[in-house]
C-alpha positions as CSV (number, residue, x, y, z in Angstrom):
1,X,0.0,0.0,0.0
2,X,1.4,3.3,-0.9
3,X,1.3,5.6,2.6
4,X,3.0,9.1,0.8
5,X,0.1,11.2,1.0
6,X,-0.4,10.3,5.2
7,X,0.0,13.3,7.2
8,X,-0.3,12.4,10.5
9,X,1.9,9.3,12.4
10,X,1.9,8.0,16.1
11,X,3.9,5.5,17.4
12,X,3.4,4.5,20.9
13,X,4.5,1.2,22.6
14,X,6.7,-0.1,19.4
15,X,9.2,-1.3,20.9
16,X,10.2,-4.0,19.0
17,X,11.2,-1.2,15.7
18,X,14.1,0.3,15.9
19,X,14.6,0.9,12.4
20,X,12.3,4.2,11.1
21,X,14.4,4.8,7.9
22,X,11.5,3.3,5.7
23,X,9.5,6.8,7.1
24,X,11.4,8.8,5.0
25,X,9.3,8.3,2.1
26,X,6.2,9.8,3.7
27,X,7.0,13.5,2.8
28,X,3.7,14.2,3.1
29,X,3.8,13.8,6.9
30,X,2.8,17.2,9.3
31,X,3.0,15.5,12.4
32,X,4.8,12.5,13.6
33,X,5.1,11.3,17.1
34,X,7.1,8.2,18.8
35,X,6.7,7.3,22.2
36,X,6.9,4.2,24.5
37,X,5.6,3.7,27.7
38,X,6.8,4.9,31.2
39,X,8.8,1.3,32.0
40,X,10.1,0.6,28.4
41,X,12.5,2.7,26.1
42,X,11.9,3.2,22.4
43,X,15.4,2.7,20.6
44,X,15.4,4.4,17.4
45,X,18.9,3.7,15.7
46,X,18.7,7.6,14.3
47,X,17.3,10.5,13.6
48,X,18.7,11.0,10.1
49,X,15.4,10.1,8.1
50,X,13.0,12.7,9.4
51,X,15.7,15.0,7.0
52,X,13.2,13.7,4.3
53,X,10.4,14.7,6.0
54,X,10.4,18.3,4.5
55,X,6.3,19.0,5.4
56,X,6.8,18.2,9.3
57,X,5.6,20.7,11.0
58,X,5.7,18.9,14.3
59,X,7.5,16.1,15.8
60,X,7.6,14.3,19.2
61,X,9.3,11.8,21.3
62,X,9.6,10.5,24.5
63,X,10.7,7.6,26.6
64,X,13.8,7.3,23.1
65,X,17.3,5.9,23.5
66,X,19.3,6.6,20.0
67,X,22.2,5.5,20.1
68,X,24.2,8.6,18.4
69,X,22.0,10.8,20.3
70,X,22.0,13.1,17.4
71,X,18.8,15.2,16.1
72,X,20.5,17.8,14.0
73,X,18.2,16.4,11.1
74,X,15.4,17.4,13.4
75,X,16.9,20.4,14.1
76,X,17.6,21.7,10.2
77,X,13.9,21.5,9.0
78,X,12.6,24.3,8.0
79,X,8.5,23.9,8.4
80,X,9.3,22.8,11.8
81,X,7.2,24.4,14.6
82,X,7.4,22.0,17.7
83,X,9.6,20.0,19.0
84,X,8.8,18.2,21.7
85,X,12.4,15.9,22.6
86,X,12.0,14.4,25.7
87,X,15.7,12.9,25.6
88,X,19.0,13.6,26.4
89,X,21.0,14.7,23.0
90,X,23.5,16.0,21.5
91,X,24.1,18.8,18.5
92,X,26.3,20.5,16.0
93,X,23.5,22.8,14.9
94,X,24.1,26.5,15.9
95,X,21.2,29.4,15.6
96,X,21.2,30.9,12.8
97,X,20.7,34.5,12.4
């Protein structure tokens, strides 16, 4: 089934993916959220595909281990409006003015 016009994705309790590269292709999304629950840990391996995500306008997580810890991709987009990162990472990006 082809999912490229979806606009809105919520993971919560999928603990078993780790892998969300294959999202990357729904550059149609506005809003995407991944979550686990308050015992468990959602490991996402990176961040790097939401840089194809060029419509999201707001993106979530919570209860995440990555293990680069990196959301610069995150960070870059351009639409973005919230962020809601509940996380400990790591950047490169810098404001820019």
């Amino acid at each position: 089934t082809n999912l490229t016009g979806l606009r809105v994705l919520v993971f919560e309790n999928f603990n078993k993916i780790s892998d969300f590269s294959p999202l990357k292709s729904l550059t149609n999304l506005k809003f995407l959220s991944i979550v686990c629950g308050m015992y468990t840990r959602q490991k996402v391996t990176s961040f790097e595909f939401v840089s194809k995500l060029i419509n999201l306008i707001y993106f979530s997580t919570a209860m995440i281990t990555c293990p680069d810890r990196t959301i610069d991709a995150v960070l870059n987009l351009k639409n973005l409006i919230t962020l809601n990162c509940l996380f400990q990472f790591i950047t490169k990006w810098k404001w820019s003015d």
